[in-house]
C-alpha positions, -999 to +999 in steps of 0.1 A: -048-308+176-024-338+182-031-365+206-005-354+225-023-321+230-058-335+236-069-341+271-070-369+286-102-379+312-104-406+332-137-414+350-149-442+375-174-441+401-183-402+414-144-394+406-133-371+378-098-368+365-081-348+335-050-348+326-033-321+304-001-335+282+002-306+263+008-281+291+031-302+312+011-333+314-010-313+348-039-322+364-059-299+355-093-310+372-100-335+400-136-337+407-153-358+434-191-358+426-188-334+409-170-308+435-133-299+421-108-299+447-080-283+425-078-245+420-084-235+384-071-201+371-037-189+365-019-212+392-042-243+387-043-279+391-013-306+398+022-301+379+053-329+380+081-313+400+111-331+373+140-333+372+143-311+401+122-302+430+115-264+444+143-241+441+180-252+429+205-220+448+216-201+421+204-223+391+237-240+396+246-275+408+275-303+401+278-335+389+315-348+398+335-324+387+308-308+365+293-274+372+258-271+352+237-236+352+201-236+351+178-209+335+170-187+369+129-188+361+124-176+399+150-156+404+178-156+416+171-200+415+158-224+393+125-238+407+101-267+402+120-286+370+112-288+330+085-311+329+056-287+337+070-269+310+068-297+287+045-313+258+042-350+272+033-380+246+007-403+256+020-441+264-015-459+271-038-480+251-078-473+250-082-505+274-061-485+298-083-456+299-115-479+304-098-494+335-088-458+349-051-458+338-027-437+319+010-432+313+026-402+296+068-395+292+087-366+274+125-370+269+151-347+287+164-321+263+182-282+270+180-267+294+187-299+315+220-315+303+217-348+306+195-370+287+168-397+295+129-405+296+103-392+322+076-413+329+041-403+349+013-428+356-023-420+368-040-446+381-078-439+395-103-455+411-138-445+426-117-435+460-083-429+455-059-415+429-024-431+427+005-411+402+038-423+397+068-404+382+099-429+368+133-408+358+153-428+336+187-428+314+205-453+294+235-430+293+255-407+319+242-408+355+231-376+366+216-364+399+177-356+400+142-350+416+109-359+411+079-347+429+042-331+426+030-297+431-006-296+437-029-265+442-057-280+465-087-254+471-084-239+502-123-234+502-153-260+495-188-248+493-177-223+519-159-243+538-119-233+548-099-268+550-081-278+581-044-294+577-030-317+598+003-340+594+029-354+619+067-340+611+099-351+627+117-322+619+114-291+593+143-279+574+153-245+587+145-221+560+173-192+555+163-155+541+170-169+507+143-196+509+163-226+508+171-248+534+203-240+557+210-275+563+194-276+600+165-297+611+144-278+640+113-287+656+082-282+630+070-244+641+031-232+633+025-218+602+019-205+577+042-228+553+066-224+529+085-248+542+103-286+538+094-314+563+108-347+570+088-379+579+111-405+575+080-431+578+066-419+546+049-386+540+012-389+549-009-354+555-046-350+563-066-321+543-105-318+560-133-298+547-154-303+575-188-319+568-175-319+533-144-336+525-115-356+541-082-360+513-052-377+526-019-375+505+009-401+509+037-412+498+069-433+509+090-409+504+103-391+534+103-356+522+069-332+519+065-295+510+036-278+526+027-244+513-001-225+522+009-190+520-019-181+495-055-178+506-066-194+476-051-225+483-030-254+501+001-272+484+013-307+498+041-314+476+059-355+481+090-349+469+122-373+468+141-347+486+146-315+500+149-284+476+186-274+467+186-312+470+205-314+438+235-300+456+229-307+495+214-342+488+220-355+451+204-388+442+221-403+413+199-421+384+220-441+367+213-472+340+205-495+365+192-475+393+159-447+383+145-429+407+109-435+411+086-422+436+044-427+438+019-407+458-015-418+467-044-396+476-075-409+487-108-391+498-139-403+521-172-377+519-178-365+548 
């Protein structure tokens, strides 16, 4: 096995993390004395959302005058990005690791057509976990995403968690799951759904008596799914989905896009 396919565990205090390269640099365990918080299985763990976020309408979007096609992996769209799809390559010395820290990139290749270099940072200490996802190019500009899709357990020792977050407005969702382009007034769930908090994204998971997680981010832009009854999703995200095409941010050679979350946890 290559490095680049040999997990990567980072330890300090009662918190537990491991990090997958080979299978698109995921999360594939986070364990707070010694109680995982991440669904294992099939659907498991924390994935990169690169370079796009949740579904792209159609597989298609432009770039100028370019019109660039997508592989439609969730029909009839293009969802979640390459990178979890993606053998990363480790960019971190042993003294990293002893201090709770690693970095990983892969370069962009088909099917996305642009090049450049993805970069994703773990950063962990005994009560909070802070990732970081860089997109950069040293050639064309191109419009992109960046986000996380974690699969947070719905249940602890028997135990259903309770979600709570303050929106200023959710992006209507139309009958072909993407956004239409109107913000309404966040309605109850369940969630498959975009929501806007231009203050920074910040979302409260409770286990009660067990666990309190809260997940934020500067970013304005969360996805909150929780359709499943195995588990919750709170996904930061530098924009909406479809954003490629209803609100493209352009990396460029001076300009990446770079976006952080931060969760942090407090036994209850």
């Amino acid at each position: 096995m290559s490095r680049s396919e040999e997990n990567v565990r980072l330890t300090v205090g009662e918190a537990e993390l491991t990090v997958d390269p080979g299978h698109g640099c995921r999360i594939s365990s986070l364990r707070i004395g010694g109680v995982e918080l991440l669904r294992q299985g099939e659907r498991y763990g924390c994935f990169p959302m690169v370079p796009w976020c949740g579904r792209t309408g159609n597989g298609e979007f432009r770039n100028g005058d370019a019109l660039h096609r997508l592989p439609l992996n969730s029909p009839p769209h293009a969802i979640h990005g390459t990178g979890r799809d993606t053998s990363w390559q480790p960019a971190f010395t042993a003294a990293d690791l002893e201090e709770g820290r690693a970095a990983f990139y892969y370069d962009l290749a088909e099917p996305w057509p642009y090049r450049g270099r993805v970069t994703q940072t773990f950063e962990l200490t005994g009560e909070s976990l802070t990732l970081g996802l860089a997109v950069e190019t040293s050639r064309d500009s191109f419009p992109a995403q960046a986000g996380w899709h974690p699969w947070f357990h719905r249940t602890i020792d028997g135990v259903d968690a309770e979600l709570s977050f303050d929106a200023a407005w959710q992006e209507e969702r139309g009958a072909d799951h993407l956004p239409t382009g109107r913000r309404i007034d966040p309605l109850p769930g369940p969630w498959d759904d975009c929501f806007g908090m231009p203050d920074g994204v910040d979302v409260k998971l409770t286990w009660p008596e067990r666990l309190e997680l809260t997940v934020k981010s500067r970013s304005a832009w969360v996805v909150v799914y929780d359709e499943q009854d195995e588990a919750v999703c709170v996904e930061p995200q530098s924009g909406p989905p479809n954003g490629l095409n209803t609100a493209p941010r352009l990396v460029t050679p001076i300009d990446p896009l770079e976006i952080t979350t931060n969760w942090s946890w407090t036994r209850l």
